[in-house]
C-alpha positions as CSV (number, residue, x, y, z in Angstrom):
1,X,-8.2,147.8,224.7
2,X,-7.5,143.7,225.6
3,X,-10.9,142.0,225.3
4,X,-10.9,139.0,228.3
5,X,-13.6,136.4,228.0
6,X,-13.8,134.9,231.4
7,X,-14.5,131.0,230.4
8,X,-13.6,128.3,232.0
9,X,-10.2,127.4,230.3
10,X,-9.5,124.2,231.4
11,X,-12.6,122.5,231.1
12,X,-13.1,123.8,227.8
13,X,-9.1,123.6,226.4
14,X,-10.4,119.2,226.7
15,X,-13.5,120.3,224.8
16,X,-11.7,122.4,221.8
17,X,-9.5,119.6,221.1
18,X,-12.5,117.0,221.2
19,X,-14.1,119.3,218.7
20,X,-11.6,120.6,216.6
21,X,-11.5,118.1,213.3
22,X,-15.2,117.0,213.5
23,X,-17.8,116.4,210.8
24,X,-20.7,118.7,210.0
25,X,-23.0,116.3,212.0
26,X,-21.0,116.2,214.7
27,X,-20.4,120.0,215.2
28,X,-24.8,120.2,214.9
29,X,-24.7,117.5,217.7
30,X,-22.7,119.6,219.9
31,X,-24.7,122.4,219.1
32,X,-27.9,120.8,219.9
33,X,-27.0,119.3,222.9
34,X,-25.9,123.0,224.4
35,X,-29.1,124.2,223.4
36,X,-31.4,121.3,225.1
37,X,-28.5,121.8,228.3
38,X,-28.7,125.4,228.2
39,X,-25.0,125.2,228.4
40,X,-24.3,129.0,227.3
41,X,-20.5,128.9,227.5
42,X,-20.2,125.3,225.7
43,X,-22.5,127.1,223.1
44,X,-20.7,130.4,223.2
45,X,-17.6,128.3,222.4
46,X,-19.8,126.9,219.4
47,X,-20.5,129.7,218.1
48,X,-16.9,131.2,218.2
49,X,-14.4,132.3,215.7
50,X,-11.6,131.8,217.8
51,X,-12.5,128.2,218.0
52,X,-10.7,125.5,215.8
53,X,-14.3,124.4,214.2
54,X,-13.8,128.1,212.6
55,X,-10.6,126.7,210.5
56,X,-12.6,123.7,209.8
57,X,-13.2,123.4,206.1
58,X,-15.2,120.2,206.8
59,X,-18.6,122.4,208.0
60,X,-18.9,124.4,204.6
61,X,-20.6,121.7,202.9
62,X,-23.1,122.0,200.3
63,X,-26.2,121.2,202.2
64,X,-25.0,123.0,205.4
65,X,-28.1,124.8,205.4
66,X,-30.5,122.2,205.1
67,X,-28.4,120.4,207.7
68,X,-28.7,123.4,210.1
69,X,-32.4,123.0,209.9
70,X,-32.5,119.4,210.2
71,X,-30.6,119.6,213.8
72,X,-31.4,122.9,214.8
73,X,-34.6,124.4,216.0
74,X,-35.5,128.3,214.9
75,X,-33.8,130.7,214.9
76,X,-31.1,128.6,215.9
77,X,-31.0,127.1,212.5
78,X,-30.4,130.6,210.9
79,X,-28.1,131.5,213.5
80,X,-25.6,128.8,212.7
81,X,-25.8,128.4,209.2
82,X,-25.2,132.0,209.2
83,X,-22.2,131.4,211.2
84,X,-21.0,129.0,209.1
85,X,-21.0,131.5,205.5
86,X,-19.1,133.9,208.0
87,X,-16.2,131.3,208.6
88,X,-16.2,130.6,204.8
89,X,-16.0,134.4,204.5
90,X,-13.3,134.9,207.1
91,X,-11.6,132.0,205.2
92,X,-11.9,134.1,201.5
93,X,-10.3,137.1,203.8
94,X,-14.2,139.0,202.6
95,X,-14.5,141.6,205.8
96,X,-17.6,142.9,204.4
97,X,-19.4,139.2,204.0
98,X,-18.1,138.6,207.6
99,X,-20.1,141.8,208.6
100,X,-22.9,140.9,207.0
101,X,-23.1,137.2,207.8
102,X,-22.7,138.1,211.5
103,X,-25.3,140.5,211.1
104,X,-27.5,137.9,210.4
105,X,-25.6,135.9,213.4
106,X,-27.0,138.6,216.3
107,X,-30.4,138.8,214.4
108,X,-31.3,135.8,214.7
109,X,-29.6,135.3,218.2
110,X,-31.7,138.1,219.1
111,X,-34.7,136.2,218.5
112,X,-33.8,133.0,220.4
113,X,-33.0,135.8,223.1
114,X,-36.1,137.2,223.3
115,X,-38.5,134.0,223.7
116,X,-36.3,132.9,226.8
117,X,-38.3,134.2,229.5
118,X,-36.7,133.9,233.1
119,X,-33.7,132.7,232.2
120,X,-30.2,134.0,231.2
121,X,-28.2,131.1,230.4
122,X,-27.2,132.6,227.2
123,X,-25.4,135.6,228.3
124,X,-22.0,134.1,227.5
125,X,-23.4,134.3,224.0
126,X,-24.7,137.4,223.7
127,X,-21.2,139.0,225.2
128,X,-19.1,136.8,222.6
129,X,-21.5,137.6,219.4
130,X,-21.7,141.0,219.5
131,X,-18.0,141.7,220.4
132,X,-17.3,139.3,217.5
133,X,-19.9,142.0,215.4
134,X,-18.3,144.9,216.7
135,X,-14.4,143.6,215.7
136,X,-16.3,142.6,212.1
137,X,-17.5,146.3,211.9
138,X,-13.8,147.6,212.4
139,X,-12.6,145.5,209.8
140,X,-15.5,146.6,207.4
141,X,-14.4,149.9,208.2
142,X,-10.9,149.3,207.5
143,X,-11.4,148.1,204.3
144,X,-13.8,150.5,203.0
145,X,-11.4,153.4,203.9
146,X,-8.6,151.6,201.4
147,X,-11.6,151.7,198.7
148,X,-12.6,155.1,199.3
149,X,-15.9,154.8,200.6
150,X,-17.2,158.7,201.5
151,X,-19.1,157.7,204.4
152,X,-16.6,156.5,207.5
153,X,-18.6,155.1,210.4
154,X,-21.4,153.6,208.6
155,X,-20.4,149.8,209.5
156,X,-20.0,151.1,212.9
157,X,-22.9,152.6,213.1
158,X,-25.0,149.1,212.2
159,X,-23.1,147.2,214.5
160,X,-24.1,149.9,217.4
161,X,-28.0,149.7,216.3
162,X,-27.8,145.7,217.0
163,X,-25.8,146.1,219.9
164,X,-28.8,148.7,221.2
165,X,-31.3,146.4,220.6
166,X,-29.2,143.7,222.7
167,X,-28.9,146.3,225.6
168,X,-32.9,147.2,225.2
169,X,-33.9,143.4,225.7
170,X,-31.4,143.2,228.8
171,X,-32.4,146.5,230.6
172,X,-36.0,146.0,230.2
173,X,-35.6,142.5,232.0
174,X,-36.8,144.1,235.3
175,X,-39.5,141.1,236.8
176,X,-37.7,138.4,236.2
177,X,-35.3,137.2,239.9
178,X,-32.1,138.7,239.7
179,X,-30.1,135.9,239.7
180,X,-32.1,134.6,236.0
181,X,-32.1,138.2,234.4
182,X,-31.0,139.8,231.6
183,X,-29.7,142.4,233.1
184,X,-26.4,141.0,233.5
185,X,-25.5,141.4,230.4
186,X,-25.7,145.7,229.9
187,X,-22.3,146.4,230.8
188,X,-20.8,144.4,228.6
189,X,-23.4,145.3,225.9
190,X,-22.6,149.3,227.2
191,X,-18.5,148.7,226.9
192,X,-19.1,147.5,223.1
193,X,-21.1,150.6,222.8
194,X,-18.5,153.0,224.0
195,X,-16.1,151.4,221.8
196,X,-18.0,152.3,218.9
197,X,-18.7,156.0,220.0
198,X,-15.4,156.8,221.0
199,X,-14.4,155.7,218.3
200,X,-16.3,157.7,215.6
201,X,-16.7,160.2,217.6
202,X,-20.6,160.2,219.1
203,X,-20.2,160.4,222.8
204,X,-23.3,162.2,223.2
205,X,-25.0,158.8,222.9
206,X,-23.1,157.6,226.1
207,X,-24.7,160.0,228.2
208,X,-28.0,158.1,228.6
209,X,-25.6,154.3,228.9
210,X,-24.1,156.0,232.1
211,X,-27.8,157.2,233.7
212,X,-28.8,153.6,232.9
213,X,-25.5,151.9,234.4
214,X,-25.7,154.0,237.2
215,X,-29.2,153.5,238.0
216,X,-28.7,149.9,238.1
217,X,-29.5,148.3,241.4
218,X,-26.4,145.9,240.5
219,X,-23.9,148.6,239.5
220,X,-21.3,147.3,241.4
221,X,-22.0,143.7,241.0
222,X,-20.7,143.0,237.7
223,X,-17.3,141.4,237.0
224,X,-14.1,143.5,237.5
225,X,-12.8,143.7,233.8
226,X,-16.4,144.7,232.8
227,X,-16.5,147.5,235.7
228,X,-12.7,148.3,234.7
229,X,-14.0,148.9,231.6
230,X,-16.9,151.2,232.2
231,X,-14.9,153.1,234.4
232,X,-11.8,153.8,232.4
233,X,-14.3,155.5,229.2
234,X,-16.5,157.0,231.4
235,X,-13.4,158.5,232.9
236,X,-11.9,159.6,229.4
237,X,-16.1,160.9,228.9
238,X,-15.6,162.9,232.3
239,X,-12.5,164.4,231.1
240,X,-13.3,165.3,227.3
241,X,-16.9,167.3,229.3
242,X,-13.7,168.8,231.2
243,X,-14.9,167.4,234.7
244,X,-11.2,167.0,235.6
245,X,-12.3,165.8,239.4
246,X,-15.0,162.9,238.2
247,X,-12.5,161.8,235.6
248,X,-9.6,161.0,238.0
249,X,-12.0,159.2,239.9
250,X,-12.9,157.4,237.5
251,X,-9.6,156.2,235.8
252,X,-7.8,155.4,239.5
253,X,-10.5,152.9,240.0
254,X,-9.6,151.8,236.6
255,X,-6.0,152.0,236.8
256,X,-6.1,150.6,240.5
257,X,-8.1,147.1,239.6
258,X,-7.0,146.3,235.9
259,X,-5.4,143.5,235.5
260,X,-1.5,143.6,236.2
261,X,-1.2,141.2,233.1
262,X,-2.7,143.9,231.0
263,X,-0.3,146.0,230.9
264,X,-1.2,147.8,227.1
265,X,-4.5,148.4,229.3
266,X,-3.0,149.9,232.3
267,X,-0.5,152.0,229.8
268,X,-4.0,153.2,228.5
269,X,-5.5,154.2,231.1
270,X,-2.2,156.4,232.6
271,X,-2.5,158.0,229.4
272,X,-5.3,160.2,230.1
273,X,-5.6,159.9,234.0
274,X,-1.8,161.5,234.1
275,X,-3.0,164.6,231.8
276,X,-6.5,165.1,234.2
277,X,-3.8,164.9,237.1
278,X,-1.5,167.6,235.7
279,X,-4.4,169.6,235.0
280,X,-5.2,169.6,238.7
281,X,-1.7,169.9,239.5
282,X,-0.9,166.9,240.2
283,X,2.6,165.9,237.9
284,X,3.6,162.4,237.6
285,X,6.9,160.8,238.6
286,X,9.5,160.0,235.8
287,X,10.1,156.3,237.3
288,X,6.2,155.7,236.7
289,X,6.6,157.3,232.7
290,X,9.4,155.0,232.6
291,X,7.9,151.9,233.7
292,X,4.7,152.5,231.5
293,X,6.8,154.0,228.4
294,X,5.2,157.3,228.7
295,X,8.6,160.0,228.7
296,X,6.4,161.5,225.6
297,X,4.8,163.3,229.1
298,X,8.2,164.1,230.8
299,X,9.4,167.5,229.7
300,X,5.3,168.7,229.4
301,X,5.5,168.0,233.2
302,X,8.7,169.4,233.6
303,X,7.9,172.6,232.0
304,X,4.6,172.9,233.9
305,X,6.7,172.8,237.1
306,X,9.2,174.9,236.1
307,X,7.0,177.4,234.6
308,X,9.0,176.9,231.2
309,X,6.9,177.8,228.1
310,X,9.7,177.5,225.9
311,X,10.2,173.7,226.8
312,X,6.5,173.4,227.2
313,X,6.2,174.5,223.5
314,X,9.0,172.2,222.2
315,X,7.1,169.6,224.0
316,X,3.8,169.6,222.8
317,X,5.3,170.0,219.0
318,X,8.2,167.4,219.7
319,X,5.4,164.4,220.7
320,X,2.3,166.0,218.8
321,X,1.2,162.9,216.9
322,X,1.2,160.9,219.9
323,X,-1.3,163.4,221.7
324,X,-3.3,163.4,219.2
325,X,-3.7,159.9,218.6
326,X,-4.8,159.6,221.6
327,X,-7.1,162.7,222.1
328,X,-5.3,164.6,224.4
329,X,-3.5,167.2,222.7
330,X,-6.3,169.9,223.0
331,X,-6.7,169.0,226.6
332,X,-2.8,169.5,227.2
333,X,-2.8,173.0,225.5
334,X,-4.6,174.3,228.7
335,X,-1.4,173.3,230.6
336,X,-0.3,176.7,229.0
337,X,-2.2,178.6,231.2
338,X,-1.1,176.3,234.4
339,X,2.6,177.1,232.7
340,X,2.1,180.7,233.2
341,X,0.6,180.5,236.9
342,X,3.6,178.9,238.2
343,X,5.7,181.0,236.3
344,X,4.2,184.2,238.1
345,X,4.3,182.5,241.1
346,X,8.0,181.8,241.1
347,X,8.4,185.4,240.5
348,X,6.0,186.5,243.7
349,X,8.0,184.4,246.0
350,X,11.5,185.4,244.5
351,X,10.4,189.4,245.0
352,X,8.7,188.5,248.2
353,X,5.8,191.5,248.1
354,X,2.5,191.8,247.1
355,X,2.8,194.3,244.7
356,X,4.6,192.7,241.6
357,X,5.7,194.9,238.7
358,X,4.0,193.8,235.2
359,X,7.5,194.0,234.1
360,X,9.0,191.5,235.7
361,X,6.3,189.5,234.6
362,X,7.3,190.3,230.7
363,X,11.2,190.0,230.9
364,X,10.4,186.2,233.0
365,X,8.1,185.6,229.7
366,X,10.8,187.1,227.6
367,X,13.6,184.8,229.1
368,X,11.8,181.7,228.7
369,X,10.9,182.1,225.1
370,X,8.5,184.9,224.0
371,X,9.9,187.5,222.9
372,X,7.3,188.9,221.3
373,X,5.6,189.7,224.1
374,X,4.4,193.8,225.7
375,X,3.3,195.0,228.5
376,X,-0.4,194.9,227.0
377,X,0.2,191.2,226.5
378,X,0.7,190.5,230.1
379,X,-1.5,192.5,231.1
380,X,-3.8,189.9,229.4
381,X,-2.5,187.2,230.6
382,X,-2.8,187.8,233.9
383,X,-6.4,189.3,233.9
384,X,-7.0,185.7,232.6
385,X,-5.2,184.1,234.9
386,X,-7.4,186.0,237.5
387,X,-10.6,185.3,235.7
388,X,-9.8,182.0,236.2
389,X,-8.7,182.0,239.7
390,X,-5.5,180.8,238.9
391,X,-4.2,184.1,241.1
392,X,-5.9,186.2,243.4
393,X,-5.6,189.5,243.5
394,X,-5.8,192.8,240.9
395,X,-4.4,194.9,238.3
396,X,-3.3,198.5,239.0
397,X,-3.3,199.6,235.5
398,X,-1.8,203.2,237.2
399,X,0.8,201.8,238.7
400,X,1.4,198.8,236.1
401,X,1.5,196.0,239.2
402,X,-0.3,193.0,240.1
403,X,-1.3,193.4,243.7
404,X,-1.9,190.1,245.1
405,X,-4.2,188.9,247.9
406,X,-2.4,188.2,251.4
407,X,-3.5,185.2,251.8
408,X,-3.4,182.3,249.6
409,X,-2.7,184.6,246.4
410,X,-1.8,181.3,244.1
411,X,-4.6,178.5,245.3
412,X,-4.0,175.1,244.6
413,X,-5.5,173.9,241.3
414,X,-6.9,170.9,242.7
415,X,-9.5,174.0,244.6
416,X,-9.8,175.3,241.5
417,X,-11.0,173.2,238.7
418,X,-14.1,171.3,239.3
């Protein structure tokens, strides 16, 4: 997912190139002055590893430290100097000393945070120093999977504390006038979160981020990537709790405002907001999986249509890893069942009566692929089907048939699942 930081480019592109080959003094004056202007994007900028003073050998001088505190007041002082080990780290390529240092970079940011009462001018740093911890964490991760470290998550899971204790300071920001509060800053503080637990798998702890989000008197005031964001994992949250109906509204708000530049964002979002659709029976075009590079989806929809199982098997097996790389392999499996319905379906209108023999049903399963299957089989199948209400109607086990209702027998899925 494309991280944007919404500076002001221009402006500060004249300010980057100013700063870019400058002493150790002269970095510490700039830092100073952002502090006594409350210039929170100048200082964000400052404290930035996509900055040129990050490549700047000139700052890791000996005495850096005792120059932070010279020019700095605390825990500004501790902040920076902090900042500066981390660019030396980055510089050694050490991911777990660029953790640690910008551990110690949010801690003591954390601090300054606090003490400024009525005033939010330092949001821009806040958003850019705990993504920064966050991307640190995924790296520490990285590398401590190539060592064979037994405990996967655990850098993760100290980035996500910090973060928390970020988004506590923010929410509880409740007297202060709206336009000087924390509060500002929680969704971008909740879209780190989410990150983290989607990513090692703890989405349990999203459910009380979304009540507090959502109970936000400025829930639809933040910016639009932030809100894209939200939407698009709260959508993928909706779907994995298999709330087909939130989740599509979720990710066509998402899919609907990103950014048409983003494309790797919007190709994300179509990922999961075509399977939700198909499971409401809803099947996507070919010229959209074409334009988003998404054919891994074509035939599954194909075969859903054409009540295929054969093709839908051969699907799901041909582009497997894909699915499961991105989650959605379990969720696609219930497109069996969907497979079957329209199946059944194409054989009620091709007999035209209400009364369908179960063995028509098992030489159409037969012909498209399973063999294997008895009369006892379908007989299962369907009872399933109409425990689901996939199919309306009843099984004369007598007479072997499926009597269907008159009206409506086959409802549309989008009735159906919730």
């Amino acid at each position: 997912w494309e991280e944007r930081l919404n500076y002001r480019p221009t402006h500060l592109a004249c300010r980057r190139r100013a700063m870019a080959f400058g002493t150790l003094n002269q970095y510490l004056q700039q830092v100073e002055r952002s502090i006594q202007e409350y210039d929170g994007e100048m200082l964000a900028e400052l404290v930035s590893y996509r900055h040129p003073h990050a490549q700047n050998p000139g700052l890791q001088q000996a005495n850096f430290e005792s120059q932070c505190e010279a020019y700095l007041p605390s825990p500004y002082d501790e902040l920076f100097a902090a900042h500066i080990r981390c660019t030396a780290a980055i510089a050694n390529g050490d991911p777990m000393d660029s953790f640690a240092c910008q551990a110690v970079v949010v801690q003591s940011f954390l601090k300054a945070f606090q003490s400024q009462k009525e005033e939010n001018w330092a949001l821009p740093v806040l958003k850019l120093v705990t993504l920064d911890l966050r991307q640190f964490a995924v790296k520490a991760e990285s590398y401590l999977a190539h060592t064979g470290h037994k405990k996967p998550g655990e850098m993760l899971e100290k980035a996500a504390d910090q973060i928390m204790a970020c988004f506590r300071v923010c929410i509880s920001d409740s007297r202060t006038a709206l336009d000087y509060s924390k509060k500002w800053g929680t969704l971008a503080l909740v879209n780190q979160l989410f990150k983290i637990y989607f990513r090692i798998n703890t989405l349990h702890l999203c459910k009380p981020l979304i009540r507090a989000i959502d109970s936000s008197d400025i829930k639809d005031r933040f910016s639009l990537a932030q809100l894209v964001t939200y939407k698009y994992f709260v959508g993928r949250k909706a779907m994995f709790d298999s709330d087909f109906k939130l989740a599509v509204g979720y990710l066509e708000f998402a899919f609907a405002r990103c950014y048409l530049t983003c494309r790797r964002n919007k190709r994300l979002i179509l990922i999961y907001l075509v399977t939700v659709k198909m499971l409401l029976g809803q099947l996507p075009k070919i010229e959209l999986l074409r334009k988003y590079d998404l054919l891994q989806f074509a035939d599954v929809a194909k075969a859903v249509s054409q009540g295929n199982l054969l093709l839908f098997t051969e699907a799901l097996q041909k582009n497997e890893a894909f699915f499961i790389q991105y989650r959605v392999y379990l969720i696609l499996e219930k497109l069996k069942t969907i497979t079957y319905r329209n199946l059944f379906k194409k054989i009620y209108l091709l007999l035209g009566t209400h009364q369908l023999p179960l063995q028509a049903f098992e030489g159409a399963l037969k012909f498209t692929g399973e063999e294997d299957v008895d009369v006892d089989e379908v007989q299962c199948i369907v009872a399933n089907l109409i425990d689901k209400s996939y199919i309306r109607g009843y099984i004369s086990h007598v007479h072997k048939k499926l009597v269907v209702s008159k009206q409506n027998p086959f409802p549309l899925l989008s009735t159906i699942l919730k």
